[in-house]
MARTI-610474 format. One record per residue (C-alpha): residue in three letters; y, z, x. Coordinates in nm, 4 decimals, always signed. Each point is the difference from the previous one (the first is absolute). Example, Ala and Ser with C-alpha at 12.3 -4.5 7.8 and 13.67 -1.06 7.14 Angstrom:
2
('ALA', (-0.4500, +0.7800, +1.2300))
('SER', (+0.3440, -0.0660, +0.1370))
END
This chain:
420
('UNK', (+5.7445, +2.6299, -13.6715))
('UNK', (-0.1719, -0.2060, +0.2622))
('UNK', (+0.1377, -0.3899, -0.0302))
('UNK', (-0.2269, -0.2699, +0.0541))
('UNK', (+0.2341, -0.2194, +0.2118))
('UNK', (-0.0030, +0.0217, +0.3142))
('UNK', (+0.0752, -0.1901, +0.3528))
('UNK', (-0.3120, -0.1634, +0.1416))
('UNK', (-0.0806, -0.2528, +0.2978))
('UNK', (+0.1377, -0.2757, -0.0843))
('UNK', (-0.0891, -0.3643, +0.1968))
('UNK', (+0.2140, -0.3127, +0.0465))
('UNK', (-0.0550, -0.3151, +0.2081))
('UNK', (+0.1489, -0.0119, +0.2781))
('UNK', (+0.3660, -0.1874, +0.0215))
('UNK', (-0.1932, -0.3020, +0.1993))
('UNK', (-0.1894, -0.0545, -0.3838))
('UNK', (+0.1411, -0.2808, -0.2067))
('UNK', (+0.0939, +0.2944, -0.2656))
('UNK', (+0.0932, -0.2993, -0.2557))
('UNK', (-0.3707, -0.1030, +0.0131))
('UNK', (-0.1378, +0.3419, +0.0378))
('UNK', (+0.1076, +0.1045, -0.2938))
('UNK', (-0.1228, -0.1612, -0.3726))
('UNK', (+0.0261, +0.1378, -0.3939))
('UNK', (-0.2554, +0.2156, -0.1350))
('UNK', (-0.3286, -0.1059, -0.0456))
('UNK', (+0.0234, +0.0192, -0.4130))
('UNK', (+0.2507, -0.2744, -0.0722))
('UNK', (-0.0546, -0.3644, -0.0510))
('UNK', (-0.3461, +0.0439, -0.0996))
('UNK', (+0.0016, -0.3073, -0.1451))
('UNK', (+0.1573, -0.1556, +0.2471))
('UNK', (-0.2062, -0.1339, +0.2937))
('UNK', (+0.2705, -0.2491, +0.1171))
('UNK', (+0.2400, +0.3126, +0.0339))
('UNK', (-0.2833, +0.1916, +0.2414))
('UNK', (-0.0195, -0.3798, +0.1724))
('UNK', (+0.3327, -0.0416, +0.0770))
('UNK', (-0.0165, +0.3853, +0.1668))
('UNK', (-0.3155, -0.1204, +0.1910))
('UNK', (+0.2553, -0.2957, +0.1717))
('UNK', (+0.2749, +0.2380, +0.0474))
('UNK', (-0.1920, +0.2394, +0.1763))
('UNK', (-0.2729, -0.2590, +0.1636))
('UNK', (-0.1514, +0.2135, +0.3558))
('UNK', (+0.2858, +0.2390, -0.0043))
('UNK', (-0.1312, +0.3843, -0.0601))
('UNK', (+0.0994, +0.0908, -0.3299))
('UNK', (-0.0716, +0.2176, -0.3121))
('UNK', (-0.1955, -0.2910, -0.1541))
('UNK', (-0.3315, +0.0494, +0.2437))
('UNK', (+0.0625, +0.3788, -0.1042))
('UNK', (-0.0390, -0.0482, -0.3860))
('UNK', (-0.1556, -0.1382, -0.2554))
('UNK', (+0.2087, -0.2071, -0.2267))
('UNK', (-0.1360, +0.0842, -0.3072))
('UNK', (-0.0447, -0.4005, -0.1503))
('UNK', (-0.3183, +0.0226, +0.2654))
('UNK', (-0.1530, +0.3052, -0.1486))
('UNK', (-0.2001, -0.2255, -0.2003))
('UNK', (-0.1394, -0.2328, +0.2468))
('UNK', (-0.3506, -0.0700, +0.1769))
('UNK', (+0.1083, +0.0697, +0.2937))
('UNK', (+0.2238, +0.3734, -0.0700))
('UNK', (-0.2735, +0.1913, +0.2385))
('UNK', (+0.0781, -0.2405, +0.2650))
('UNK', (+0.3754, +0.0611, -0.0481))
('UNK', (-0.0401, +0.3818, +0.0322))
('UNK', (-0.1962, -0.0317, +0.2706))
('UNK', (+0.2600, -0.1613, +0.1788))
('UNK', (+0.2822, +0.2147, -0.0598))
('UNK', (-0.2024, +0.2716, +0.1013))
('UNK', (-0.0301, -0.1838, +0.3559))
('UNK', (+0.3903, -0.1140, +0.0253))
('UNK', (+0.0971, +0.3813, -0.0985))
('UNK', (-0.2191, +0.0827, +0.3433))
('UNK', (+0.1250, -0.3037, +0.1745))
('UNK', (+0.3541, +0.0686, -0.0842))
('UNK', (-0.0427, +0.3753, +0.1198))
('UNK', (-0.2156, -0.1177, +0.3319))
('UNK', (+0.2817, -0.2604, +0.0682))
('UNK', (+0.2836, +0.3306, -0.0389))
('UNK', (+0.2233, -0.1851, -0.2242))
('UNK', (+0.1651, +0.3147, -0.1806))
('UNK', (+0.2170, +0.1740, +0.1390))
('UNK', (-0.0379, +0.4063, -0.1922))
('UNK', (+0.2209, +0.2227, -0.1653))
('UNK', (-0.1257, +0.3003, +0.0215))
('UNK', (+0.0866, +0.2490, -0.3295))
('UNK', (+0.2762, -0.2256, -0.1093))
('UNK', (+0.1289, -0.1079, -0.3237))
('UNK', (+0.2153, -0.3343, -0.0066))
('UNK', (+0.3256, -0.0312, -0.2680))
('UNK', (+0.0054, -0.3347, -0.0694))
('UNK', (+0.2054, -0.2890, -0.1289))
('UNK', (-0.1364, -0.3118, -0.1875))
('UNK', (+0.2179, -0.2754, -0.0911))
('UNK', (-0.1393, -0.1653, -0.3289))
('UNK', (+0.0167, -0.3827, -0.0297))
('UNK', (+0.2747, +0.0748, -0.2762))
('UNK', (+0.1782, +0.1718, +0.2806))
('UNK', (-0.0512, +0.3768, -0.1590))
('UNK', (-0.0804, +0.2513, +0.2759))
('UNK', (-0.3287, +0.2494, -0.0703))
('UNK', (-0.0099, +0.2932, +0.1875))
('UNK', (-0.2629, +0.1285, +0.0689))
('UNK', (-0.2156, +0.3667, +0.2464))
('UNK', (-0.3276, -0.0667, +0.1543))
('UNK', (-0.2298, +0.2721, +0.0231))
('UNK', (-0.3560, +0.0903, -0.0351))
('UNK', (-0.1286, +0.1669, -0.3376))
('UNK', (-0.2713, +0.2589, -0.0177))
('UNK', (-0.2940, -0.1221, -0.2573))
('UNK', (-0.0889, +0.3571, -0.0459))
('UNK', (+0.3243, -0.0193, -0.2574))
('UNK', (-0.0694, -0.3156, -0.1355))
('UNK', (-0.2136, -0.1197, -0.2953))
('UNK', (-0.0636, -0.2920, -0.2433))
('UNK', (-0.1585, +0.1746, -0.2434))
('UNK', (+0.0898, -0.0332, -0.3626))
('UNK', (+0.1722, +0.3338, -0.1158))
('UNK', (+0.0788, +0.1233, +0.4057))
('UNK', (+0.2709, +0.2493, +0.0967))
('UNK', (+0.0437, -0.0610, +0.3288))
('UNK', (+0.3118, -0.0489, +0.2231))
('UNK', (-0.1210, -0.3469, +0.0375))
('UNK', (-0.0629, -0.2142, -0.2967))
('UNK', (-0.0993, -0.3240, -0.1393))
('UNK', (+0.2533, -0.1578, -0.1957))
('UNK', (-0.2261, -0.2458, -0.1531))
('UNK', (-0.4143, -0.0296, -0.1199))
('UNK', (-0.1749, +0.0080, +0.2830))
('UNK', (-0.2860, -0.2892, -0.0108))
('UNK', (-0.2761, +0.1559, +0.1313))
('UNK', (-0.1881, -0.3154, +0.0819))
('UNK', (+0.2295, -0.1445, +0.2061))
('UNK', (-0.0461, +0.2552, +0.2726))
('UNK', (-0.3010, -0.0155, +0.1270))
('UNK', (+0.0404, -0.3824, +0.1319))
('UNK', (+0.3316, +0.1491, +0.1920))
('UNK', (-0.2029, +0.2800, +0.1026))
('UNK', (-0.2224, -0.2190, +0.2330))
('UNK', (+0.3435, -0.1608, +0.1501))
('UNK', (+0.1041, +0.3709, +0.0709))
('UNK', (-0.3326, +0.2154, +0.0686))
('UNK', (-0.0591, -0.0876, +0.3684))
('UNK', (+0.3840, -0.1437, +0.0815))
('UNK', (+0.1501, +0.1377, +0.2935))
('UNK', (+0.3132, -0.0278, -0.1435))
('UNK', (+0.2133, +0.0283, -0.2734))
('UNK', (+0.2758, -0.2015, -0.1158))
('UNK', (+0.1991, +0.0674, -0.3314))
('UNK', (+0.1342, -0.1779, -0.2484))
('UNK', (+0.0316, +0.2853, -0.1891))
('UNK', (+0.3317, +0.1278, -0.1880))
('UNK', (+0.0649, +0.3481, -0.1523))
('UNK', (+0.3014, +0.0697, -0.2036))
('UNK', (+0.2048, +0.3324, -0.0261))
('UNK', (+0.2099, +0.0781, -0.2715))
('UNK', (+0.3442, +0.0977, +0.1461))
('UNK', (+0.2523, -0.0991, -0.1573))
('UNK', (+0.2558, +0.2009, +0.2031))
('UNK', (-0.0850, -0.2286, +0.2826))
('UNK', (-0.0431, +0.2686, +0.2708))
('UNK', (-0.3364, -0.1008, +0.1963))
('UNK', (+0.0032, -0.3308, +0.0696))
('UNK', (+0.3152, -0.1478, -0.0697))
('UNK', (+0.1737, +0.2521, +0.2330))
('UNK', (-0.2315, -0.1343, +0.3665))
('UNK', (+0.2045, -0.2680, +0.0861))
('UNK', (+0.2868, +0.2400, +0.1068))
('UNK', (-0.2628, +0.1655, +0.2359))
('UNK', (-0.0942, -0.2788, +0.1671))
('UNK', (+0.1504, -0.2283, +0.2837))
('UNK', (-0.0893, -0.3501, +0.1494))
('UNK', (-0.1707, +0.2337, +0.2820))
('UNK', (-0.2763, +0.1189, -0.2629))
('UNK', (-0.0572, -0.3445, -0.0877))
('UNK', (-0.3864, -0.0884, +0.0213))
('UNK', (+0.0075, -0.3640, -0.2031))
('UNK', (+0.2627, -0.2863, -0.1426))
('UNK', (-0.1322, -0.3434, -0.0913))
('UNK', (-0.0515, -0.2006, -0.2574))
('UNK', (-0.3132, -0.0684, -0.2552))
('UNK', (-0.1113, -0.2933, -0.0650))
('UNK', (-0.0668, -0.1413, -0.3313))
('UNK', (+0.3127, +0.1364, -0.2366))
('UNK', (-0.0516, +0.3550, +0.2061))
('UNK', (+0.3480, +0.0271, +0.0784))
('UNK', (+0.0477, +0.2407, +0.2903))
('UNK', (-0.1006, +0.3319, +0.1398))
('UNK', (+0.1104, +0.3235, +0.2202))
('UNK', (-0.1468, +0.2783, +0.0581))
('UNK', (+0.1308, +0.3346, +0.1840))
('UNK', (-0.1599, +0.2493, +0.1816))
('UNK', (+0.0897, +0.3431, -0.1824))
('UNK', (+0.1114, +0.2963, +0.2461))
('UNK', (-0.1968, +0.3576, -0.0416))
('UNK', (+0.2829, +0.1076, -0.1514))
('UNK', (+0.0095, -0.2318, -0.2720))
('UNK', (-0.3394, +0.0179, -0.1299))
('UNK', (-0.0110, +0.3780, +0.0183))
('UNK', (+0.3063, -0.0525, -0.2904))
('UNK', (-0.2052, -0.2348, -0.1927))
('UNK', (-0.2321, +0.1956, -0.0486))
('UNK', (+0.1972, +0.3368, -0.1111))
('UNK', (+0.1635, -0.2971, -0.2604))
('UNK', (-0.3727, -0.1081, -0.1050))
('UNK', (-0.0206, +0.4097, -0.0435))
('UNK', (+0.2405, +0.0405, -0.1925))
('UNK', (-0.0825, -0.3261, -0.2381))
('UNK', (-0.3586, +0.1785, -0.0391))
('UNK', (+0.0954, +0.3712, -0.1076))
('UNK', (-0.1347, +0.0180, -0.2882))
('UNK', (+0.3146, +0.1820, -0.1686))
('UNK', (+0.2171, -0.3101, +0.0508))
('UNK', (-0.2619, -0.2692, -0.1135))
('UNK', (-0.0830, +0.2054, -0.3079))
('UNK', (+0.4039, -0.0258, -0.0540))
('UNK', (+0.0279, -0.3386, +0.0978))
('UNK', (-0.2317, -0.1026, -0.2464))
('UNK', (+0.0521, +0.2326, -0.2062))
('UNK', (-0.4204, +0.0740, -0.0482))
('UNK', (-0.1782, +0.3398, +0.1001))
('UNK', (-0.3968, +0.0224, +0.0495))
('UNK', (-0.0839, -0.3431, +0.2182))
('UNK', (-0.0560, -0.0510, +0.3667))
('UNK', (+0.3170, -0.1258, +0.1530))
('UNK', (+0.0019, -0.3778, +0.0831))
('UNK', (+0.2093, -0.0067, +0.3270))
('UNK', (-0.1672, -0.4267, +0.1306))
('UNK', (-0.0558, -0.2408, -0.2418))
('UNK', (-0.2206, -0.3010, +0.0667))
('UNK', (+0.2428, -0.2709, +0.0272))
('UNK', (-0.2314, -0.3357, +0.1603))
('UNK', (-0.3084, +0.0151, +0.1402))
('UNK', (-0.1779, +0.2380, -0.2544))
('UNK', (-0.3618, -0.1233, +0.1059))
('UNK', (+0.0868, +0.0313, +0.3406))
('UNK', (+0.0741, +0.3402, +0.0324))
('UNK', (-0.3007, +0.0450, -0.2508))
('UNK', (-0.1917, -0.1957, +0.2680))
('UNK', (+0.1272, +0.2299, +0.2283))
('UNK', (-0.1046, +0.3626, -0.1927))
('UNK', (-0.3463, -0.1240, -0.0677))
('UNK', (-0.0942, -0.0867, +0.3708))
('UNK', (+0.1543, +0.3731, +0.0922))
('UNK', (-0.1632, +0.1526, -0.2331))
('UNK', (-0.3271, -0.2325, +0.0719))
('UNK', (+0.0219, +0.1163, +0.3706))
('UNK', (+0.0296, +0.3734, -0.1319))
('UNK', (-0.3661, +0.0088, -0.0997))
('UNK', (-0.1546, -0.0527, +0.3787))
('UNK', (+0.2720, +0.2454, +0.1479))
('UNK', (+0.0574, +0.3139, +0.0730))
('UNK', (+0.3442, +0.1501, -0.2622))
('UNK', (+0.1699, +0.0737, +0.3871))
('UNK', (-0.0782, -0.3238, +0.1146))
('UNK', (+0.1125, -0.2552, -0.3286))
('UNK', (+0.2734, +0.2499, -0.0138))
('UNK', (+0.1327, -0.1007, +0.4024))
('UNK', (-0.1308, -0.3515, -0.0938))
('UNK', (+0.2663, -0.2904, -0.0323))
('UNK', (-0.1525, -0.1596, -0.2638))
('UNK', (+0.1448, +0.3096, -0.1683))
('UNK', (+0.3538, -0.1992, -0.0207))
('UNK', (+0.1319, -0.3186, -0.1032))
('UNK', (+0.2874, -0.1702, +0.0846))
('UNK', (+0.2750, -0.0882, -0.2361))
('UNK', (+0.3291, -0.1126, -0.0980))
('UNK', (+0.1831, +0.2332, -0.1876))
('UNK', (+0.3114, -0.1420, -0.2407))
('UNK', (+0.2272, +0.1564, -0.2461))
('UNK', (-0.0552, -0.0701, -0.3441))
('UNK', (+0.3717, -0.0393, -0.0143))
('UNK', (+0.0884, -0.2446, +0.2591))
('UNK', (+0.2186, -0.2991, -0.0920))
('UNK', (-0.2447, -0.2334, +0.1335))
('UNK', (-0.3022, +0.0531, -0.2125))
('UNK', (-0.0304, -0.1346, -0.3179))
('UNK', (-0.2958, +0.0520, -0.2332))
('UNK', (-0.0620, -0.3402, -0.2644))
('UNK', (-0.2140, +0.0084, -0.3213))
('UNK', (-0.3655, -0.1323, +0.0165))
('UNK', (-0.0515, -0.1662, -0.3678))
('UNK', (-0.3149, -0.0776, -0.1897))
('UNK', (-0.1575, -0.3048, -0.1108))
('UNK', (-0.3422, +0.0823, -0.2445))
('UNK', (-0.1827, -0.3049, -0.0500))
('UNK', (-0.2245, -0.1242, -0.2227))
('UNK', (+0.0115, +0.2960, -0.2935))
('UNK', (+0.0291, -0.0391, -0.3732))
('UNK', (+0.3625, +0.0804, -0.0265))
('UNK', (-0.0010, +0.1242, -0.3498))
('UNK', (-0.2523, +0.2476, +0.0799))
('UNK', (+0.1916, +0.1216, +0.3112))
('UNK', (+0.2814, +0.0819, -0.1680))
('UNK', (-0.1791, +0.1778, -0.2683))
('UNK', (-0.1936, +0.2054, +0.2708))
('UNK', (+0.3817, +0.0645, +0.2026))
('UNK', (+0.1520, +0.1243, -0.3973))
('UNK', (-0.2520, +0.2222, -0.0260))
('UNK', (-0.0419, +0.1667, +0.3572))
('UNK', (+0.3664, +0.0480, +0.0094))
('UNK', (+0.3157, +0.0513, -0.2228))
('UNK', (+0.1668, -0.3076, +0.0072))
('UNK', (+0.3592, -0.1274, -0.1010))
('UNK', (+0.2567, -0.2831, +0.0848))
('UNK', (+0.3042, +0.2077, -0.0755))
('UNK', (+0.0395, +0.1570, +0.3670))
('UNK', (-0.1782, +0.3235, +0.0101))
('UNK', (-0.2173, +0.0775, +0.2815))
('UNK', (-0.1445, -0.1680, +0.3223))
('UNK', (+0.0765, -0.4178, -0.0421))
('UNK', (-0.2676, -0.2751, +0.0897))
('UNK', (+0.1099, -0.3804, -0.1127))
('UNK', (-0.3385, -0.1988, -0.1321))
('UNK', (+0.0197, -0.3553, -0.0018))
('UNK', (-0.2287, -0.1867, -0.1442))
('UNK', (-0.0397, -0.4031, -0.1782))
('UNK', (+0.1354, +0.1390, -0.3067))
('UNK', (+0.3060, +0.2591, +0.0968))
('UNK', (+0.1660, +0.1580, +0.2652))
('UNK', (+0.1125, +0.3417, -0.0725))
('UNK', (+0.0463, +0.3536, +0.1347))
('UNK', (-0.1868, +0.3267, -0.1024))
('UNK', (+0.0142, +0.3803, +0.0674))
('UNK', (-0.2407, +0.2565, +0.0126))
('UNK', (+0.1475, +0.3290, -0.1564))
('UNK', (-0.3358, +0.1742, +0.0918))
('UNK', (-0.1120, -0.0541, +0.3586))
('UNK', (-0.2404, +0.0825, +0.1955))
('UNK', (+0.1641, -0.0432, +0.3595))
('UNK', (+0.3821, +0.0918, +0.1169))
('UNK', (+0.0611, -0.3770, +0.0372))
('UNK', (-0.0631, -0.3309, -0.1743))
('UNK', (-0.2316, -0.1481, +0.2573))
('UNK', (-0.2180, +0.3114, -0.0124))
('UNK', (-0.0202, +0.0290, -0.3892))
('UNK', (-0.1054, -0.4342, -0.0418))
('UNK', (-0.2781, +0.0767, +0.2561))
('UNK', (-0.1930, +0.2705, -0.1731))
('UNK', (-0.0014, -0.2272, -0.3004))
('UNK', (-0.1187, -0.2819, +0.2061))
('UNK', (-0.2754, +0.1935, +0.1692))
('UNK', (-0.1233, +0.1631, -0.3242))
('UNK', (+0.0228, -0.3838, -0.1814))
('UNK', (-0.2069, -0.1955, +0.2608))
('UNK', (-0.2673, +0.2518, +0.0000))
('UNK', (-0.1296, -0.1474, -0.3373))
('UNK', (+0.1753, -0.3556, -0.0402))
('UNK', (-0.0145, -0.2773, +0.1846))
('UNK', (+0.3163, -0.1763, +0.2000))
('UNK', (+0.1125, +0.0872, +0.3488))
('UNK', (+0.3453, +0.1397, +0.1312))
('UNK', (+0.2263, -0.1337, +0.2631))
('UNK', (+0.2442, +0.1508, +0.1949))
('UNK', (+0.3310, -0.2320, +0.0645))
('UNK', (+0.3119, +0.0149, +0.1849))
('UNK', (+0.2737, -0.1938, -0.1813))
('UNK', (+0.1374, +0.0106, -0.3965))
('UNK', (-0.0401, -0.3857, +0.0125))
('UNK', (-0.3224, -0.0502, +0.1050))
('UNK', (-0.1052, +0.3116, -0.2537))
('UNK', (+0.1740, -0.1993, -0.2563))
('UNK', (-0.1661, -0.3351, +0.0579))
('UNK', (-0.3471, +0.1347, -0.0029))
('UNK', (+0.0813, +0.2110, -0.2550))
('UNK', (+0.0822, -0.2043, -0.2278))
('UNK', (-0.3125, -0.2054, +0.0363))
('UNK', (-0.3032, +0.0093, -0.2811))
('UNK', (-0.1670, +0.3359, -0.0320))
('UNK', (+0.1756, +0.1320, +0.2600))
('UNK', (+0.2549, +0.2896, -0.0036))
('UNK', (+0.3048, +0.0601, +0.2881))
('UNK', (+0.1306, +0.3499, -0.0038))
('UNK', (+0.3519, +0.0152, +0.2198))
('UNK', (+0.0667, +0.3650, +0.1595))
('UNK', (+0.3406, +0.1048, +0.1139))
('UNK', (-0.0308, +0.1033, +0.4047))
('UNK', (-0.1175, +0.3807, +0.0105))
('UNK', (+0.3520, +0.2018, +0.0703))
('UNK', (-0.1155, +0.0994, +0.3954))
('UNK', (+0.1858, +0.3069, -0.0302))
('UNK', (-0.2680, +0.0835, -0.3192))
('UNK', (-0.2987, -0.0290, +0.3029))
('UNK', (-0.0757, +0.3712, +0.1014))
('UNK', (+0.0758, +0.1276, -0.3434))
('UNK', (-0.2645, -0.2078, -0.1783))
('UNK', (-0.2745, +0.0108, +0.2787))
('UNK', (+0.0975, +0.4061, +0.0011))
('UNK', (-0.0362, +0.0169, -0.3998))
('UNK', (-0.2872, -0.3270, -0.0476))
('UNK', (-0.1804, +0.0185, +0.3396))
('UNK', (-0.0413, -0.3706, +0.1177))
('UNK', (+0.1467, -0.2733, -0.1581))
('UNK', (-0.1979, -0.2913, -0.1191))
('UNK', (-0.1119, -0.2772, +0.2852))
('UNK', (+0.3124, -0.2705, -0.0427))
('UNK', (+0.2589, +0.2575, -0.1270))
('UNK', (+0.3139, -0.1652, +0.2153))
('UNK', (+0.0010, -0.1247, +0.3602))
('UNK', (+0.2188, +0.0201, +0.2812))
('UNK', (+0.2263, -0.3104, +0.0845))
('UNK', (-0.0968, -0.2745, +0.1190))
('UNK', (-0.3436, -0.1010, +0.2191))
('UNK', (+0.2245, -0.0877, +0.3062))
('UNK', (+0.1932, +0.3170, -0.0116))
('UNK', (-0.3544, +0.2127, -0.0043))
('UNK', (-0.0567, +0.2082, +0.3764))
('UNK', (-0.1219, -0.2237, +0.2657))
('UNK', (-0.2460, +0.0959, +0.2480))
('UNK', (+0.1586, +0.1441, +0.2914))
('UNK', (-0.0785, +0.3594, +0.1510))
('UNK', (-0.3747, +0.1290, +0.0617))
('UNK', (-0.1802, +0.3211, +0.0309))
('UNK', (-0.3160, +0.0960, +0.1597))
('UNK', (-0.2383, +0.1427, -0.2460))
('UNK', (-0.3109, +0.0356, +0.2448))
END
């Protein structure tokens, strides 16, 4: 079987760049933060950095978003004019990011091929989404992306190898001499390196990726038979690579198959992590409905679902003015908690009126929970080791089902790719 991970051309600033301003988090945190993306504008001031190469996503709603593609556009070909990069050619980079907590994520670089990638609800490709896929908040990234001459990821894909043979196992291949980048991040970033990988060693990782994909040892692993294997797992940046799949396959329609094929639009470029590493740590996302007749709520839940207090099944804790107590659902409909309270929720709010939120934090869930006509429903953090066996037996998860640390620890902008 073919992998879909492979080295690419890979560009860094040159070691004159201020790397510590170059390089700034990914454009979907602190959306509701503008003094965060403020305080990044200072920092980096007339310095070349990441920030004139993306779009922060807090602006994606303002008057003036055209004008703020237009001129990323114009630094990409400014940046490329001036020769700031200096290119890896078909490289992959092992690299080592020290969390603000002091945990170290390692991490492979490498370009995936779309053509084994797809968002689409029910898919059996190598490449999945782990999550819903919002379909409407592509096209806004598409115009960021559609006539970009570069590409710069804050994408993440996990692998699920818990034997810890792919990654983990790079940093006794490498040697100071390999070393491409070391230098701090600003804001809570902590601190990155990242390795130039010898011929050698990607030609093993990818007879390991090989052997994760056989199709004899996932059906073992998993202990399933009759589905697609799942070898990447959307991890962060979900939309992105979705971004990513419909401007390939939107350049597909005024090509020739030979020429899209050869194009590199065809690839993206990623971060791959293991599932299993120390350093990554998947939290709960509660929910917070507001403004609902309670009673009638937990009529509706009683009936959609088998429901006891004495243990038996998948837990949720629902707080509201009058109690605070914990359920199970004996009869779900999804391989984890999370999934089973969000097909309820959907199927409610399609004929009642109130509105759900999605929370981080028991207390806060508490607190508004506990408020008039409103309901708080407390999830225990998804297992991560349960990931590729629920997106292999459910398909993608509900939008919100867990996230992944904390908004400082999430990739920073850093390496670029031509994709023209």
């Amino acid at each position: 079987m073919k992998i879909p991970f492979q080295a690419g051309n890979i560009l860094i600033p040159k070691k004159n760049i201020d790397r510590y301003k170059w390089s700034v988090v990914a454009c979907d945190q602190y959306t509701s933060e503008p003094e965060y993306w403020k305080e990044v504008n200072q920092i980096v001031g007339d310095s070349p950095s990441t920030l004139k190469l993306t779009l922060p996503e807090i602006y994606l709603e303002e008057k003036d978003v055209e004008k703020r593609i237009q001129n990323i556009n114009k630094n990409m070909q400014q940046m490329l004019e001036e020769n700031i990069f200096d290119e890896y050619k078909d490289s992959m980079f092992y690299i080592e990011r020290t969390q603000y907590d002091g945990k170290i994520r390692e991490g492979l670089i490498g370009i995936v091929d779309l053509e084994d990638y797809s968002f689409e609800k029910g898919s059996q490709t190598l490449i999945r989404a782990t999550e819903k896929t919002v379909i409407e908040r592509i096209p806004p990234r598409m115009k960021v992306r559609e006539n970009a001459l570069l590409e710069l990821p804050h994408i993440m894909i996990l692998i699920d190898d818990d034997k810890k043979e792919i990654i983990e196992n790079l940093k006794n291949e490498v040697t100071e001499k390999d070393l491409v980048y070391d230098f701090d991040l600003m804001q809570k970033g902590g601190h990155i390196k990242g390795y130039q990988l010898s011929k050698g060693s990607i030609s093993t990782i990818t007879e390991k990726l090989e052997a994760l994909a056989d199709k004899e040892n996932f059906e073992k692993k998993y202990n399933i038979q009759d589905k697609g294997v799942l070898l990447f797992a959307m991890g962060d940046g979900n939309h992105s690579l979705a971004t990513a799949k419909a401007c390939y396959e939107k350049l597909k329609e005024s090509m020739k198959e030979e020429e899209y094929l050869d194009h590199p639009a065809r690839y993206a470029l990623v971060e791959l992590v293991n599932l299993h590493s120390n350093a990554l740590e998947f939290e709960a996302i509660h929910r917070v409905v507001f403004d609902v007749d309670v009673d009638d709520f937990m009529k509706n839940l009683y009936e959609y679902y088998d429901i006891n207090e004495d243990g038996n099944g998948q837990k949720l804790e629902l707080i509201t003015k009058d109690f605070d107590k914990a359920l199970y659902i004996s009869n779900p409909k999804s391989n984890i908690a999370v999934g089973s309270i969000q097909i309820f929720l959907d199927e409610y709010f399609q004929s009642h009126p109130g509105k759900i939120d999605y929370i981080h934090g028991e207390e806060v869930t508490k607190e508004l929970g506990s408020k008039e006509n409103n309901i708080g429903i407390i999830l225990d953090a998804m297992k991560k080791e349960d990931l590729f066996k629920t997106v292999i037996l459910d398909g993608a998860l509900p939008r919100k089902t867990f996230s992944m640390g904390h908004s400082y620890d999430k990739r920073y902008y850093l390496e670029a790719r031509k994709i023209k």
